[in-house]
C-alpha positions as CSV (number, residue, x, y, z in Angstrom):
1,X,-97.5,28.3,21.6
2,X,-97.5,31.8,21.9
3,X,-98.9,31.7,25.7
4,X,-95.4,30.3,26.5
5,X,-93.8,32.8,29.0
6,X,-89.5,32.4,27.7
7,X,-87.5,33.3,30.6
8,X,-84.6,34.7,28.4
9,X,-83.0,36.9,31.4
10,X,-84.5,40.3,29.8
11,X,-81.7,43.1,30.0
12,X,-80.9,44.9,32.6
13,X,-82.1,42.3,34.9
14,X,-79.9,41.4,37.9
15,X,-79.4,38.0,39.6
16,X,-81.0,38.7,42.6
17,X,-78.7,36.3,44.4
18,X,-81.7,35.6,46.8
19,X,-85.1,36.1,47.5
20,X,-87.2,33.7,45.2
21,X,-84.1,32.3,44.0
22,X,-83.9,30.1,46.8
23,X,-87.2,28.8,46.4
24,X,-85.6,28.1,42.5
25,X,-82.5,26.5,44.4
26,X,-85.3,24.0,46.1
27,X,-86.6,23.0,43.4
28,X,-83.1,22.2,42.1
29,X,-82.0,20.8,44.9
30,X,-84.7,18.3,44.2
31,X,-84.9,17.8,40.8
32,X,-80.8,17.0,41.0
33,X,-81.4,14.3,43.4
34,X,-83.6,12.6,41.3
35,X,-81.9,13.5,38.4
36,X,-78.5,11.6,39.5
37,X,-79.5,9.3,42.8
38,X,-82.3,7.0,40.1
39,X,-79.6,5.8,37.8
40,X,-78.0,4.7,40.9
41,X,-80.8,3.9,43.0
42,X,-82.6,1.5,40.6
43,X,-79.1,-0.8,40.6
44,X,-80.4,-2.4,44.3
45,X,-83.3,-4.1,41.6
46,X,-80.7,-5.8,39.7
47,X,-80.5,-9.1,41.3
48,X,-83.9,-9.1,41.0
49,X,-84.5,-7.9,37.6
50,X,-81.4,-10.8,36.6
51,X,-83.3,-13.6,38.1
52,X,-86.4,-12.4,36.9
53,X,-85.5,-12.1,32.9
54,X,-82.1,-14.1,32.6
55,X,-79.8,-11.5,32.1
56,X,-75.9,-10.6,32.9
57,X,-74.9,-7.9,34.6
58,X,-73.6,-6.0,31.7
59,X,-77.8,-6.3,30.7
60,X,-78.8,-4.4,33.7
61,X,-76.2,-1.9,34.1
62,X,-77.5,-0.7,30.3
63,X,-80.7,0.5,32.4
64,X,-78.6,2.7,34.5
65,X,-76.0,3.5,31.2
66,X,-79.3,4.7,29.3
67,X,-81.1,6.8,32.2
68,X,-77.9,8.4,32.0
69,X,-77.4,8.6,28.3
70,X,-81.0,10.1,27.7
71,X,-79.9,12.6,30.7
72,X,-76.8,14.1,28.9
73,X,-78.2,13.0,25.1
74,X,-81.0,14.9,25.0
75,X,-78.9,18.2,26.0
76,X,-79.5,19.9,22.6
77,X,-82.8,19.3,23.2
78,X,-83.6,20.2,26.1
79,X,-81.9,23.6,25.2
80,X,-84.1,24.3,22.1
81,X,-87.2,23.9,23.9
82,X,-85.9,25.8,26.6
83,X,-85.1,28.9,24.6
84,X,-88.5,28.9,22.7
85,X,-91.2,27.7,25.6
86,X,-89.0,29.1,28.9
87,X,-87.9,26.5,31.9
88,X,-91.0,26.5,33.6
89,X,-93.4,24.4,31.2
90,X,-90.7,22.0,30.1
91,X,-89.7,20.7,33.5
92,X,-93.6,20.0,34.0
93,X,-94.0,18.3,31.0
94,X,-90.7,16.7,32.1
95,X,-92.1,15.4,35.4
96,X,-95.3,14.1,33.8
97,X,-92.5,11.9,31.7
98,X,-90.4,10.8,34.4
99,X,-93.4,9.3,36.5
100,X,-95.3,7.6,33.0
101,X,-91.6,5.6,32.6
102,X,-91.6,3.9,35.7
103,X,-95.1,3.0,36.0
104,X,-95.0,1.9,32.6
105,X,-92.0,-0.4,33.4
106,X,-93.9,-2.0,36.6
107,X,-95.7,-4.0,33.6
108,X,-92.7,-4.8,31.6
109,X,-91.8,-8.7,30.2
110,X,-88.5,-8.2,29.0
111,X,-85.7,-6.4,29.7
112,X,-86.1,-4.2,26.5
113,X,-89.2,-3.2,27.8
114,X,-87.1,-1.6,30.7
115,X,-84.9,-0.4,28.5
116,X,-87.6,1.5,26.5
117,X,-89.6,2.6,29.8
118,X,-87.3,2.9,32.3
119,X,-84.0,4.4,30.6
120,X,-85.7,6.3,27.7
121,X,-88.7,7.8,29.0
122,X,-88.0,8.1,32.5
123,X,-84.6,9.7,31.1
124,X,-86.1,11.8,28.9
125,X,-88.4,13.5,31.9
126,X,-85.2,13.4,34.0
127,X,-83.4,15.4,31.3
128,X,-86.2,18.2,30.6
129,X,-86.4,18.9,34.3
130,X,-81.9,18.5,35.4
131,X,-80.7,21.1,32.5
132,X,-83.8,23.5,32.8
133,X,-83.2,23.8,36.7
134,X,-79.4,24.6,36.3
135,X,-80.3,27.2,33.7
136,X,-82.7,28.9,36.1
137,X,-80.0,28.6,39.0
138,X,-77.3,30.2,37.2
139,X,-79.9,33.4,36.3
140,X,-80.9,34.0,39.6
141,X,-77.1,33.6,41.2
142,X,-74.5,35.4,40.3
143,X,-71.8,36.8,43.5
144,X,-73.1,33.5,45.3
145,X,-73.4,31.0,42.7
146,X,-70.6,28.7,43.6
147,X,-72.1,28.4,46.8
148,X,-75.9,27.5,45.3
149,X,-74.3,24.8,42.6
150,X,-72.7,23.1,45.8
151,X,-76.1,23.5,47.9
152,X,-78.5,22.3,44.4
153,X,-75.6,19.3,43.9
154,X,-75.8,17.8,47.1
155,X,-79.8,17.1,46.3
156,X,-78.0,14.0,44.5
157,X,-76.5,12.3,47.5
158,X,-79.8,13.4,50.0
159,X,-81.7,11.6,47.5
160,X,-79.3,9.0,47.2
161,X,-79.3,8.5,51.0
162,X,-83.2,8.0,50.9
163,X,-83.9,6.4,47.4
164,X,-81.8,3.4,48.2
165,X,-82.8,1.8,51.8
166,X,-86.7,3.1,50.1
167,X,-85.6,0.3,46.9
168,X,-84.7,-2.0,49.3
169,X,-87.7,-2.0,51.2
170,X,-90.0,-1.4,48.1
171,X,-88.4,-4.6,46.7
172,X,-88.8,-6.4,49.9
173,X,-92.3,-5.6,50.5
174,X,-94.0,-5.1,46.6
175,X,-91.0,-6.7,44.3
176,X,-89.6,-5.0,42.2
177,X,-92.7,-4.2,40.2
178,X,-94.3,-2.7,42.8
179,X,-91.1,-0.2,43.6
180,X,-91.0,0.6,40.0
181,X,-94.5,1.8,40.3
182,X,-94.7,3.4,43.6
183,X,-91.2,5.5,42.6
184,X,-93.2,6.5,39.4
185,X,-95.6,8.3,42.0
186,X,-92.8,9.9,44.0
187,X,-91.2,11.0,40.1
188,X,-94.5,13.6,39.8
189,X,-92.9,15.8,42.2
190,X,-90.8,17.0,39.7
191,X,-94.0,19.1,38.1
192,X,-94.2,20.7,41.2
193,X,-90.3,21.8,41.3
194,X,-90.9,22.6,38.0
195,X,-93.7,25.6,38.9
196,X,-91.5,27.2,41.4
197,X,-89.2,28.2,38.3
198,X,-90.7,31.9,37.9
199,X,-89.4,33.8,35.0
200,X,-87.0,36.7,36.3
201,X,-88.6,40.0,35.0
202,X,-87.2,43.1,33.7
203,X,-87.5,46.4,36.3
204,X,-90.4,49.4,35.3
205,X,-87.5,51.3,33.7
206,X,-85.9,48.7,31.7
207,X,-90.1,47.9,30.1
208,X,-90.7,51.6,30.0
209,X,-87.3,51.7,27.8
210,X,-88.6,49.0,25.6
211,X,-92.0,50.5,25.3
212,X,-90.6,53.5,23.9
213,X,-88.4,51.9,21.2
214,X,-90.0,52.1,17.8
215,X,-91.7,48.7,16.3
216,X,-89.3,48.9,13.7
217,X,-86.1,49.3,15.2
218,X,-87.2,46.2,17.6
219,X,-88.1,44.3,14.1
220,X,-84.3,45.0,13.0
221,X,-83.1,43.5,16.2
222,X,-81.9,39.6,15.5
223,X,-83.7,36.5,17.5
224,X,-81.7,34.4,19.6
225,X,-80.6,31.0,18.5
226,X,-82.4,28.1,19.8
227,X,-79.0,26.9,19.5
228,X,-75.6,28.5,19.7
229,X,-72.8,26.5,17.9
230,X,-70.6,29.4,19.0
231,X,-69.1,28.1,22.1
232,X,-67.1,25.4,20.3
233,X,-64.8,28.4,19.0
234,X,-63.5,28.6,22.4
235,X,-60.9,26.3,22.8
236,X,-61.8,26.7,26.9
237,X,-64.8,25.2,26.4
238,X,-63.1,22.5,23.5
239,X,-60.8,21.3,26.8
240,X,-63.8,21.2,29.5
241,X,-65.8,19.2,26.7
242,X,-63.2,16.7,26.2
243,X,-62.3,16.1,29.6
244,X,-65.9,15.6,30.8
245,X,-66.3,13.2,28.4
246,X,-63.2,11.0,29.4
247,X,-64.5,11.5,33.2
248,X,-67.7,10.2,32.8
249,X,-66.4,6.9,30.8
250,X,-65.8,6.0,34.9
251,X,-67.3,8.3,37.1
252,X,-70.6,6.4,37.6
253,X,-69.1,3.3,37.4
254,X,-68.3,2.5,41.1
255,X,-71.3,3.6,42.7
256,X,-73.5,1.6,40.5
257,X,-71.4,-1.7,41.2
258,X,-70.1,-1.4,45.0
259,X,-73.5,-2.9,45.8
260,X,-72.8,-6.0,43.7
261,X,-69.3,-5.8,45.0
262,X,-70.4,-5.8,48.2
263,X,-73.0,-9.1,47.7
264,X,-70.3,-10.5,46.0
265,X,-68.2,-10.8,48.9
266,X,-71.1,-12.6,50.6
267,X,-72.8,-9.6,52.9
268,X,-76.5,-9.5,53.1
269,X,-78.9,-6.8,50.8
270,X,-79.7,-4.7,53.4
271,X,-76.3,-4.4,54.3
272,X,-74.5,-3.8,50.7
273,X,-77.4,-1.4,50.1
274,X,-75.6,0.8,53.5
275,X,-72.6,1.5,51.2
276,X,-74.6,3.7,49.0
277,X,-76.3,5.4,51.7
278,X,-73.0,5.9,53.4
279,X,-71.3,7.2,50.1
280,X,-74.3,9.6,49.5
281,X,-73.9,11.5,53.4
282,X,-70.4,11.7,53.0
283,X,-71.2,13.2,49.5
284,X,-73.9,15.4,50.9
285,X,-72.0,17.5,53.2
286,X,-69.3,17.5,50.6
287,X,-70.7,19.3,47.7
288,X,-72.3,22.4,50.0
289,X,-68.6,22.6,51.4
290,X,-66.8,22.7,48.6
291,X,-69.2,24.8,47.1
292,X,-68.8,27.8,50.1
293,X,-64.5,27.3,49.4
294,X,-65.3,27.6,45.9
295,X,-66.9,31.3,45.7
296,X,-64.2,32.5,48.3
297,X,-61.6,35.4,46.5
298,X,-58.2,33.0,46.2
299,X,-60.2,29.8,44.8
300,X,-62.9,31.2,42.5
301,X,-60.9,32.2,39.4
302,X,-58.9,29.3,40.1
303,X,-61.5,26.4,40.3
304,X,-61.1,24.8,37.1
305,X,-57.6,23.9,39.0
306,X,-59.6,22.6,42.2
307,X,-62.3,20.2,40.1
308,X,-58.8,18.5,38.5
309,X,-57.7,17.8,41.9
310,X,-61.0,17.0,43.0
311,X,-61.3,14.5,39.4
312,X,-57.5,13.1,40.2
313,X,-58.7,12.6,44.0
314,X,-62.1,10.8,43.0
315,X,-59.6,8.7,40.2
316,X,-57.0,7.9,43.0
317,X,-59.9,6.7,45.4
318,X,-61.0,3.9,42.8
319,X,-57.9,2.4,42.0
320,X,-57.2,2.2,46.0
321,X,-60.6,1.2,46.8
322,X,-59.9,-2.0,43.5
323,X,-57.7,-3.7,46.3
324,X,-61.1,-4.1,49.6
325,X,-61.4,-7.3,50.3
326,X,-63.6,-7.1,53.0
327,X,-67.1,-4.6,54.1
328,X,-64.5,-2.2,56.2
329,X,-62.0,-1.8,53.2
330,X,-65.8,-1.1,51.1
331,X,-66.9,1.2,54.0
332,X,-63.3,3.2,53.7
333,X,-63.5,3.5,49.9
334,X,-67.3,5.0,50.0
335,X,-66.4,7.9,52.1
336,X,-63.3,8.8,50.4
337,X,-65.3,8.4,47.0
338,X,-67.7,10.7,48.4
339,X,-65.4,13.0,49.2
340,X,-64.6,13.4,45.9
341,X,-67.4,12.2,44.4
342,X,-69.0,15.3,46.3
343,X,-66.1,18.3,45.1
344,X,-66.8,17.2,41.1
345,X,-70.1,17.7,42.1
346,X,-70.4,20.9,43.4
347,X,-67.8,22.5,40.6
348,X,-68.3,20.6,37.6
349,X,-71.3,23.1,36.5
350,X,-70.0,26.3,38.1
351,X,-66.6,26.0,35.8
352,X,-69.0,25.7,32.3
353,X,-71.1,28.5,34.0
354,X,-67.6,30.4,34.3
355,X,-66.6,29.3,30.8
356,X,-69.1,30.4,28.5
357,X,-71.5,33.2,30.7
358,X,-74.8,33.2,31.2
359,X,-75.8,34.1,28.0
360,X,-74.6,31.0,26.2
361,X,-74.9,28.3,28.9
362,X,-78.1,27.2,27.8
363,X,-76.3,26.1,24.6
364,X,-73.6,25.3,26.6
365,X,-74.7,22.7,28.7
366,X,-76.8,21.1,25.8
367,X,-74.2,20.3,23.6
368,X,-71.7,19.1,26.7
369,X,-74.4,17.2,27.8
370,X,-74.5,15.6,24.5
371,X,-71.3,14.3,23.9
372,X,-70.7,13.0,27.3
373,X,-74.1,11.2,26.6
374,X,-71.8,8.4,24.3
375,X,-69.0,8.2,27.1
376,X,-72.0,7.0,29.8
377,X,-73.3,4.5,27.1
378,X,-69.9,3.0,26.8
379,X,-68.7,3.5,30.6
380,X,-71.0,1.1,33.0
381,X,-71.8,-1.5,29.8
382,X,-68.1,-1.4,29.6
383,X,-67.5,-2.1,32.8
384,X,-70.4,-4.9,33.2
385,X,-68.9,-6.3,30.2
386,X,-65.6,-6.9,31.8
387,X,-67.2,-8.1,34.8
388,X,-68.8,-10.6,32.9
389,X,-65.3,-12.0,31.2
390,X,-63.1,-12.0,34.4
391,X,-65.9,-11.8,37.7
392,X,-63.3,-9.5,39.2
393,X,-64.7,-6.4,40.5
394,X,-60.9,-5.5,40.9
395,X,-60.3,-4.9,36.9
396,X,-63.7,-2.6,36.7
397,X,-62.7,-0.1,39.5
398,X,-59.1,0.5,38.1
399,X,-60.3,0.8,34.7
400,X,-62.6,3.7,36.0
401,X,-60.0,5.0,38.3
402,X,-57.6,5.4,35.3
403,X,-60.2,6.8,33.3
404,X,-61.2,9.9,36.2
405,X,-57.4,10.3,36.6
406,X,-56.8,10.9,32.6
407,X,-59.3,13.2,32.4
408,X,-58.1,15.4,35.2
409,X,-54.8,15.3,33.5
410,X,-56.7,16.4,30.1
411,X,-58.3,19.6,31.7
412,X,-55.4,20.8,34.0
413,X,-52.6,20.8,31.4
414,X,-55.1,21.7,28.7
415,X,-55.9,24.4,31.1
416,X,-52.9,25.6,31.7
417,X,-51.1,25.9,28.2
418,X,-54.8,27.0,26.6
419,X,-54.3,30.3,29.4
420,X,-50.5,30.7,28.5
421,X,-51.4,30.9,24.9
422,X,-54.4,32.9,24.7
423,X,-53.0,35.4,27.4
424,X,-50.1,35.7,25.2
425,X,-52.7,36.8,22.4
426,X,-54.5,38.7,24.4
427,X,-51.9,41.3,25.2
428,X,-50.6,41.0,22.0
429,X,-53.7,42.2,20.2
430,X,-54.1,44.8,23.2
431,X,-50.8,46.4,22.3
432,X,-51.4,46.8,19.1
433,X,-55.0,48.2,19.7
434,X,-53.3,51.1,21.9
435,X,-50.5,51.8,19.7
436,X,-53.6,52.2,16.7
437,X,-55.7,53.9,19.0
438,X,-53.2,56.4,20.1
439,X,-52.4,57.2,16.6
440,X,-56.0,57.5,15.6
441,X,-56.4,59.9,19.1
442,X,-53.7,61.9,17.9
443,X,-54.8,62.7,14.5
444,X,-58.3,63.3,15.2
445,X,-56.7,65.4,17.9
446,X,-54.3,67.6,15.3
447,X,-57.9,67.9,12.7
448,X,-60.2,68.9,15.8
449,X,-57.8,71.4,16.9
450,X,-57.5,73.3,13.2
451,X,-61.5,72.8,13.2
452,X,-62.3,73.7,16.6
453,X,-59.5,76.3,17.6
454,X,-60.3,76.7,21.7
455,X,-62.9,74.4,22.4
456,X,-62.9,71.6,24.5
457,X,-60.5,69.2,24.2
458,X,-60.9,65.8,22.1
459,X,-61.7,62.9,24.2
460,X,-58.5,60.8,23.8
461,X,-56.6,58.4,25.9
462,X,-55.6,61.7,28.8
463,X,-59.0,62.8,29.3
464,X,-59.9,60.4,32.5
465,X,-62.9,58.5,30.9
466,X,-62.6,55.1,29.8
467,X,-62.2,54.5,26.0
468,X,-63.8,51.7,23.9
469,X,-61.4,50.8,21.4
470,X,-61.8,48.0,18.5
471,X,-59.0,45.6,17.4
472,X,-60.3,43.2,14.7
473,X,-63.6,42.2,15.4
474,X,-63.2,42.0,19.4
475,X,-63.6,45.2,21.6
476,X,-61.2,46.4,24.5
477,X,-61.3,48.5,27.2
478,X,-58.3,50.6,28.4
479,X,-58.6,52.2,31.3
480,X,-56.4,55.6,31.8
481,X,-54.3,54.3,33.8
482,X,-52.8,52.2,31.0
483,X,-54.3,49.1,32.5
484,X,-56.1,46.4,30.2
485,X,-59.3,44.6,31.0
486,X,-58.7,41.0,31.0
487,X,-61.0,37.9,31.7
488,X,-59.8,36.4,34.8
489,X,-62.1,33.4,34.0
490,X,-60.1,30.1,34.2
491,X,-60.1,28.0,30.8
């Protein structure tokens, strides 16, 4: 236990923005295509796993619903054994989890046997390598991390693009069982994305500085929480919750069912199985894109605004796409949804990163992770469930496009007022901390002066240095200039 190496982003280290990092973007760029491309991937076995165990389709889109649920449930998790053992360990670990779940499920007799193999442990392993990887991306990018969340994000539709014509021709050559078990295999190469995550280290200085500190002034200094319940007091981080949580109820649901769709309307495997792959290259050069626009000047402090019109764009796309009758009207829908698909992507992650800071986005993501985890139980099922009442693919694409449009609703008006509001406060509680500091300057002025008669001057508000004052409980800077320090961070 105490071997474990805890890469806690010592102080005074940098994101280098480069250099190994993009050997630790790899490794997320891969562990993110597993991580979202299986839930989908493993839906061109459902006719077969149907046929095989008499089920509905609301049966097997639960295997897809719980791969997903384990991937955002275990968030908190994931984040506790992350801030005691480091990244690096627990994605291995992870890996070895991921690839035991499938093989396991290659021998399964019942559909609950998938459900335990398939959705729990395989979606355990998934979870312990996904939130590690974007923890380890967002300490070694800082200036250019819009632009590594777009490149790690579109790992999801490369491995979609591959994972689902590979199904297909697993099924068609081994059966099912035989894919299950030969994608367990492929699954162990999470362990080695997992080794590429080095801990960043502190520079000579910053351990020379550390060395010289006194045993018992470090004993004095508090631990970190495994857990930091802190975030929820932002009400930034309240609105991002709650609108993820509404947008996942239908994000996933199209691309699990537009195969079905497709089948439905009489087109051959092979050839439903194309809409996927052609939904996941629209969606691969989307997410890199968006990601570059993303970190520009104009759009950076302003993406929480972009990933609503990208959530309102993906929402539109579904309830258009409701009306195809026919593979081209399927074909159209696919590259608009990944379009959009792509752009929540690529920003969903960088607006938490820009919410809560590096320090507490370990937490962060954990406890988002977790409550979205009962929207994806509810949102496929849900939508399986009405397919099985009405056999209308029509009804379950305009529930989830009303769904992804409501939510994108939720986070730009939340957004807006919660940044009118606090703003307000903001200046508010910086007024009154210059009117008190200025005051306090002034009298500690008029005492120095009868103390110190022609020395140096007090250091007070005229003295061109920056000044730390405290209002409350929250420190301010004010610059001489008369200018106030604000966080430009949207939400």
């Amino acid at each position: 236990m105490g071997g474990a190496v805890v890469d806690d982003a010592p102080p005074g280290v940098k994101a280098p923005d480069g250099g190994w990092g993009w050997a630790v973007l790899a490794g997320g760029f891969v562990i993110t295509g597993f991580s979202y491309a299986f839930p989908k991937a493993v839906s061109v076995f459902f006719k077969e796993l149907i046929l095989e165990f008499d089920v509905g389709y609301s049966d097997t889109a639960l295997i897809s619903s719980i791969l997903l649920a384990m991937l955002y449930g275990s968030g908190p998790l994931c984040s506790v054994l992350v801030n005691r053992f480091g990244c690096r360990p627990v994605m291995m670990v992870g890996g070895l989890f991921a690839s035991l779940g499938m093989i396991l499920a290659s021998f399964a007799t019942s559909i609950i046997h998938i459900y335990l193999c398939t959705g729990v442990i395989t979606g355990l392993g998934l979870a312990l390598n996904f939130q590690p990887s974007l923890i380890m991306l967002n300490r070694y990018f800082s200036e250019k991390r819009p632009l590594a969340n777009g490149l790690a994000a579109a790992g999801s539709p490369v491995a979609l693009c591959c994972l689902s014509p590979l199904g297909q021709v697993l099924q068609y050559h081994y059966g099912w069982r035989g894919g299950f078990l030969i994608l367990g295999g492929l699954l162990l190469n999470c362990c080695a994305c997992g080794a590429l995550m080095r801990p960043l280290l502190p520079p000579e200085k910053a351990k020379n500085l550390e060395e010289s500190i006194p045993t018992e002034e470090k004993k004095i200094q508090p631990k970190k929480k495994l857990l930091d319940f802190s975030v929820f007091k932002d009400r930034g981080f309240i609105i991002y919750t709650l609108a993820a949580s509404i947008m996942v109820l239908g994000l996933f649901v199209p691309p699990v069912f537009v195969v079905s769709y497709a089948k439905s309307l009489g087109y051959e495997d092979t050839q439903s199985a194309l809409l996927l792959t052609i939904l996941g290259f629209v969606d691969m050069f989307a997410r890199p894109i968006c990601g570059l626009i993303a970190g520009t000047k104009w759009v950076r402090p302003r993406t929480v605004y972009v990933l609503s019109f990208a959530m309102i764009f993906n929402g539109c796309t579904d309830l258009i796409g409701s009306q195809a009758k026919d593979y081209g009207g399927l074909v159209i829908f696919c590259i608009f949804f990944g379009m959009s698909y792509g752009m929540v992507g690529a920003l969903q992650f960088e607006v938490l990163m820009a919410v809560v800071g590096t320090e507490k986005f370990s937490s962060a993501i954990g406890l988002v992770l977790l409550v979205e985890a009962i929207a994806v139980l509810v949102g496929p099922p849900g939508a399986g469930r009405l397919l099985d009442y009405t056999n209308v693919y029509m009804y379950v694409f305009l529930l989830a496009g009303c769904e992804v449009t409501l939510s994108a609703i939720v986070l730009a008006l939340g957004n807006f007022f919660c940044i009118k509001i606090k703003h307000g406060e903001t200046e508010a509680k910086l007024e009154m901390a210059v009117n008190a500091a200025e005051k306090e300057g002034l009298n500690r002025g008029v005492e120095e002066e009868e103390d110190h008669d022609g020395e140096e001057e007090p250091k007070g508000k005229d003295n061109g240095k920056v000044c730390a004052l405290k209002a409350g409980e929250e420190e301010i800077t004010v610059m001489e200039t008369g200018e106030k320090e604000e966080d430009n961070t949207s939400i």
